[in-house]
N, C-alpha and C positions, 0 to 999 in steps of 0.2 A: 499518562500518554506523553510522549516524547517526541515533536515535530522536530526535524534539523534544516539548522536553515541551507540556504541551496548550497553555497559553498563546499559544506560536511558533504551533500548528497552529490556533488558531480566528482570531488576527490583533490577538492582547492584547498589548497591552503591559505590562514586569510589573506595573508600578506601577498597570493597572488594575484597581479592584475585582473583578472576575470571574476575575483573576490569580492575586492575591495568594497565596493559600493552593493554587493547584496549582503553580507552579514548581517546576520539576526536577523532577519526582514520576514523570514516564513517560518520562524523556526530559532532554537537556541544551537551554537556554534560550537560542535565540540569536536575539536582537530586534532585533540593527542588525547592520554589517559587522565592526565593533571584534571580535565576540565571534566568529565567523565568523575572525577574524586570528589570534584566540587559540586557537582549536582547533585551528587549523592552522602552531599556530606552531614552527618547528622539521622540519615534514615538508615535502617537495614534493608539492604537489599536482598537479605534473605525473606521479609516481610511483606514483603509487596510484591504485584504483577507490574512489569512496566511491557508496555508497547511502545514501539519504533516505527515511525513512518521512516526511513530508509532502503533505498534498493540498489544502486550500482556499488555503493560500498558497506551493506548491509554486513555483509561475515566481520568487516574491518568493527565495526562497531559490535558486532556481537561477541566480537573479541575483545573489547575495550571492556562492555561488559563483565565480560568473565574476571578478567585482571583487575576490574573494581571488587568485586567479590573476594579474590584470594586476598587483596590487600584487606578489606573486611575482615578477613579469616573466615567470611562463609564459605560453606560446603556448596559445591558446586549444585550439587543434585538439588539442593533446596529451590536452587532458582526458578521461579516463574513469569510469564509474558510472553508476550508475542515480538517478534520483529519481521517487516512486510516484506522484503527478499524478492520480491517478485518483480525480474527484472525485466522480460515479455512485455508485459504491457509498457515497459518504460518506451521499448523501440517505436510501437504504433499507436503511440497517447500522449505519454507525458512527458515524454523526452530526457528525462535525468540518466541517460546510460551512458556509459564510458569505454566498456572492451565490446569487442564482437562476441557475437551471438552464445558464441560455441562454448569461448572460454568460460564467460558468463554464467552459464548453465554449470560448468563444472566447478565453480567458484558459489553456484548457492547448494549444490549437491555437497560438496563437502564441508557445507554450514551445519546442513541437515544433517547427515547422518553422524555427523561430532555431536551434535546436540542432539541427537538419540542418545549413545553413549553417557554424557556427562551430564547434559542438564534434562532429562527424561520427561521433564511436567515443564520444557520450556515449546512453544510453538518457533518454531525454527523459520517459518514460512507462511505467509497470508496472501493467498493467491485473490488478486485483485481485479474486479472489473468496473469496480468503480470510473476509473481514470478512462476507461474505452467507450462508459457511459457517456460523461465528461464530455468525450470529445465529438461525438455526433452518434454513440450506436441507438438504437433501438433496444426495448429488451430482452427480445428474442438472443439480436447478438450479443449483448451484454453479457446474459450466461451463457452462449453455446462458446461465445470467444474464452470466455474464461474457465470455464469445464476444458475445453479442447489444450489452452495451459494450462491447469491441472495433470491434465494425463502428459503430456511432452515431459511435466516434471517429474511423474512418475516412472515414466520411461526413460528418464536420464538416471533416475537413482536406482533404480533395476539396474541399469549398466554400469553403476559403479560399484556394483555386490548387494544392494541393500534389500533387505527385506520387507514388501510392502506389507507384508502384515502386522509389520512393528511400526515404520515411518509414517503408514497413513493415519495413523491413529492420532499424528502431532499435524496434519495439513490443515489448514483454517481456509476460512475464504473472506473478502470484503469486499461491497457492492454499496451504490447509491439507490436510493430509493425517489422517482421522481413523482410523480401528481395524478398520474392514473390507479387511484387505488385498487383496483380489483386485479388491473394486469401485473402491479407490482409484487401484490400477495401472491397469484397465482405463479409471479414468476420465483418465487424461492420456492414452494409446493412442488414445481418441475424441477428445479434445478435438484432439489433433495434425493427425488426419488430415481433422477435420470444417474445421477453422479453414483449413488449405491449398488444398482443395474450394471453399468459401465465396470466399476471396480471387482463385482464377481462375474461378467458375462467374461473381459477381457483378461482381467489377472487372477481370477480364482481365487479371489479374495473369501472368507466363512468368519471373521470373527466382526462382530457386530460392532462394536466400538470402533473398525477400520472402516468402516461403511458408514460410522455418522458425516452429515455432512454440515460441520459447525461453521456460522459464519455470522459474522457482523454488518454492520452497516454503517451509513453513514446519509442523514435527513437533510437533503438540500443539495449546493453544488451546484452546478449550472440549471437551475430549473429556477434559481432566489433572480430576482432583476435592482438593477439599482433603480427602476422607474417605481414610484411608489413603494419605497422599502418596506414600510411594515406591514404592506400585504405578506411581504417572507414568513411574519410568524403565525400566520395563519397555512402557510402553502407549508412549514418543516411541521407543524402539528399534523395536517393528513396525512404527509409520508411517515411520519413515528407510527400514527395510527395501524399504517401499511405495514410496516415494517414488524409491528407484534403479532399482525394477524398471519404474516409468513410464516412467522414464526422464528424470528433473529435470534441469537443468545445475546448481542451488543452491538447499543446503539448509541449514536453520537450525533446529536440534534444541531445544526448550523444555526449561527447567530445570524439574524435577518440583517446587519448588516457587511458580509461577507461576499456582498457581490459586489463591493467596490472599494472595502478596506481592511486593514485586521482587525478582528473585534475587539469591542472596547468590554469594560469588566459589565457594564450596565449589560449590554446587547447580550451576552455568555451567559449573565443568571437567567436572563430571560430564557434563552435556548435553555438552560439544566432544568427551569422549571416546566417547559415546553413534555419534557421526559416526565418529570415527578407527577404531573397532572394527570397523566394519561395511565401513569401506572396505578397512583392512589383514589383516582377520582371517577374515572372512563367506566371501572368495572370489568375491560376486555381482557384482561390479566387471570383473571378468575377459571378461564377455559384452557387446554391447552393445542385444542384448533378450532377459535369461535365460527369459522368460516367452513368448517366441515359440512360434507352436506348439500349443499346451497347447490342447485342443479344448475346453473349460473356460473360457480367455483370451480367445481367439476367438470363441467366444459371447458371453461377458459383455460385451466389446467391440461385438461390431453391434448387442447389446440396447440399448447403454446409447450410441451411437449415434444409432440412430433416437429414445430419449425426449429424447435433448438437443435433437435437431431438431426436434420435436415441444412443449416447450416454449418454444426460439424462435421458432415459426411462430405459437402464442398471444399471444409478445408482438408481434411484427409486424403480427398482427392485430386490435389493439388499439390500433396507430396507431405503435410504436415504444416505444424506452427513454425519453426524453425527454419523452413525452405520459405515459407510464407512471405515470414520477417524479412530473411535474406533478400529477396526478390523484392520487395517492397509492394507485392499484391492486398495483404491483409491490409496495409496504412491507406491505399487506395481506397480498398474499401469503405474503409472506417470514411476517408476524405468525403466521401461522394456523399457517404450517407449527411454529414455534418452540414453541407451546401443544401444538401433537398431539408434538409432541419430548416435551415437558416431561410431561405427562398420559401417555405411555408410560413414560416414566424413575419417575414416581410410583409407578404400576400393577406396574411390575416385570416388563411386556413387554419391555422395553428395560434389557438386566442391566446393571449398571455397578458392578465387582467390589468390593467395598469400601464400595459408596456405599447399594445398593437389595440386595445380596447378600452372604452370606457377613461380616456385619458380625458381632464380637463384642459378645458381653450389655454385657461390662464396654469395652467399645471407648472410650478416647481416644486424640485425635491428637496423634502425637510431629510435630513439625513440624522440629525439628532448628534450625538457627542463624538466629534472627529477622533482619533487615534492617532498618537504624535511618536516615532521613536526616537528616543533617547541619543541626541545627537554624538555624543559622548559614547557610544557602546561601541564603536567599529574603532573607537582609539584606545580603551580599555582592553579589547581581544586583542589585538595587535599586540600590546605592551605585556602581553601574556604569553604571547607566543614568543616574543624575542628572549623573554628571562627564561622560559625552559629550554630554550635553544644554547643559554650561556651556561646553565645549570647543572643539567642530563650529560652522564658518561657516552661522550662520543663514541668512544670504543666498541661499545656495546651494541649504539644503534647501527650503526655501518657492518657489526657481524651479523645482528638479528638480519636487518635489511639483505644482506648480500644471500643467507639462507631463505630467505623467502623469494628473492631472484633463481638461485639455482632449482629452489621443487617446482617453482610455475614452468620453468623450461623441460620441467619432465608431466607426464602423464599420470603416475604412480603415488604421486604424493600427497596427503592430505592436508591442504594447506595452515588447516584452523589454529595446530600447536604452532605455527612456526607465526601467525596473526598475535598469537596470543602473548607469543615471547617479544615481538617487535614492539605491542602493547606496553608489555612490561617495563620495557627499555625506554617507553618513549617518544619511539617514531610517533611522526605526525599520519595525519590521514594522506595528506599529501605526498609523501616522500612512500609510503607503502605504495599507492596508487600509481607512482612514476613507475616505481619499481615491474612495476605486474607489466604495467602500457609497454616499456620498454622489450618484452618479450613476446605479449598478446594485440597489442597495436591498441587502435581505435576503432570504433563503431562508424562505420560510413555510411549516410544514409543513402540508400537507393534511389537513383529515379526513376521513375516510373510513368511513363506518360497514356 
């Protein structure tokens, strides 16, 4: 798995100002191919699955990707993994996005349907509602928000000729799992069978393998408190627990202490062994729906159900996710629900062990082994960027670059060969990303009162 740190995901380069002082810090920095060669040097990248948490400049890196490859000599087709793409939630959650809306969507559309083509067993797109969890939803809207993205993607790549019966077959999804076990479970149960529904009621979808609905997860995230941290590995153990009884294909258990730093290697075994326990010792693995049944399950499931559908039928009718975003109606939403979170967690409606309850008089926090970055690393990437800059045939990168200026100004063009040639040559993440702004602008956030 491959986090970038922010600079890579907004489309800095390091040496710009807005850089400078986050490199590395969430993530490893990889601004042109060279660094991209270097991660991967040593491994075949025909051998391995890698995932990408990246989104506004997702294609750019899945480009980078591939041009790691040819320089391997691997065959394109071999390649496996995911990269997250999912640039929707970035406007109403998480904030890493860079173009507007529109182009955006056509910029992960023609990620996907290139990596149909060439890389067949690569997941082009991990449609996320982790990050809208994150930000104050409930789980109801957790998955109706991110089912309702799902389909806007589907119906962008419908309109760029693509064939749903081929491209769903590579759609993933990623969600946080928070502390209500039973709502958690039940809410992948709905999400499964609502999204298969959906893809033959509206697109006449029939092959089975386009109607799965595979998706990962992720144990913890705003639910872990820095108040009494190693309550955390007790609170990421019931969401793993949750998270098998959904029924997840991949999970990723949060180091307890990640609500107030980057985890140190101690806190990470702990989180990997959090997984290994549950899978080799719990026994819940043994079934493939322990929770079947359960007249309990089964209820909470058609309840929770009909509100997903019922939320998406509000955004639908309010013109879509894309009209949504634009308007800045969906981020309100999400906003409101975040404060009524937050105003019950104050109140003490909403217990949170350690944090609003059960606090000691004399209570401080033992936080255990601090995390220190390597004060040297933002002077090392710098000093790497400059030599590829004196290095690389200029020539090259100013033709690649100016042919990736002229397809973004047309409609018609598939951008990902001319990513992959700018890759080739060189260009940074930055100087592509100017490139694109300079014709698609920037993302303005709405206000909305």
């Amino acid at each position: 798995s491959v986090a970038l740190d922010l600079p890579t995901q907004c489309g800095y380069d390091p040496d710009d100002a807005m850089a400078r002082h986050e490199i590395g810090k969430v993530g490893v920095s990889l601004f042109a191919l060279s660094e991209m060669e270097t991660l991967f040097d040593g491994i075949d990248i025909g051998g391995v699955s890698t995932s990408f948490t990246i989104n506004g400049t997702a294609a750019i890196l899945y480009a980078m990707y591939l041009a790691t490859a040819d320089k391997q000599g691997v065959a394109r087709e071999r390649l496996t993994g995911t990269i997250q793409n999912d640039i929707l939630k970035e406007y109403v959650a998480r904030g890493t996005w860079i173009f507007p809306v529109r182009p955006s969507m056509r910029l992960i559309a023609d990620s996907v349907l290139f990596s149909n083509q060439v890389t067949p067993r690569f997941n082009a797109i991990s449609i996320a509602g982790a990050h809208v969890r994150d930000a104050g939803c409930t789980a109801v809207e957790e998955m109706a928000y991110t089912l309702a993205n799902g389909l806007a993607y589907v119906d962008e790549l419908i309109r760029r000729g693509g064939d749903v019966e081929q491209f769903a077959k590579r759609l993933s999804f990623f969600f946080y799992v928070h502390m209500d076990l039973f709502e958690e479970a039940c809410k992948f149960r709905a999400g499964r069978r609502i999204w298969a529904r959906l893809l033959r009621e509206r697109y006449g979808v029939q092959d089975e393998k386009a109607l799965h609905f595979r998706f990962g997860v992720v144990c913890g995230g705003s639910s872990l408190t820095a108040a009494q941290p190693y309550n955390n590995i007790v609170r990421v153990a019931i969401e793993n627990l949750a998270a098998v009884l959904g029924g997840a294909q991949s999970i990723f258990t949060c180091a307890y202490d990640e609500a107030f730093q980057i985890p140190t290697e101690f806190s990470a075994e702990i989180a990997l062994r959090t997984q290994q326990i549950v899978q080799h010792e719990s026994g819940i693995a043994a079934t493939v729906d322990p929770l079947g049944g359960s007249h309990y399950v089964e209820w909470l499931t058609e309840r929770m159900d009909a509100e997903i559908v019922k939320v998406m039928q509000a955004i639908d009718d309010y013109g879509g996710v894309v009209k949504a975003i634009e308007d800045g109606w969906l981020q309100r939403r999400i906003a409101i629900r975040a404060l009524e979170r937050k105003r019950a967690t104050d109140a003490g409606a909403r217990v949170v062990v350690g944090q609003n309850r059960y606090r000691r008089a004399d209570q401080t926090e033992n936080y255990g082994e601090v995390f220190r970055l390597d004060p040297a690393l933002s002077t090392r990437v710098l000093e790497k960027l400059e030599r590829l800059r004196q290095t690389r045939e200029t020539t090259r990168v100013e033709r690649a670059l100016a042919q990736l200026g002229d397809a973004a100004a047309r409609d018609d063009a598939n951008l990902m060969p001319i990513l992959v040639e700018c890759c080739h040559a060189y260009a940074t993440v930055g100087e592509m990303v100017a490139r694109l702004k300079a014709h698609w602008g920037e993302f303005q956030e709405p206000v909305r009162l």
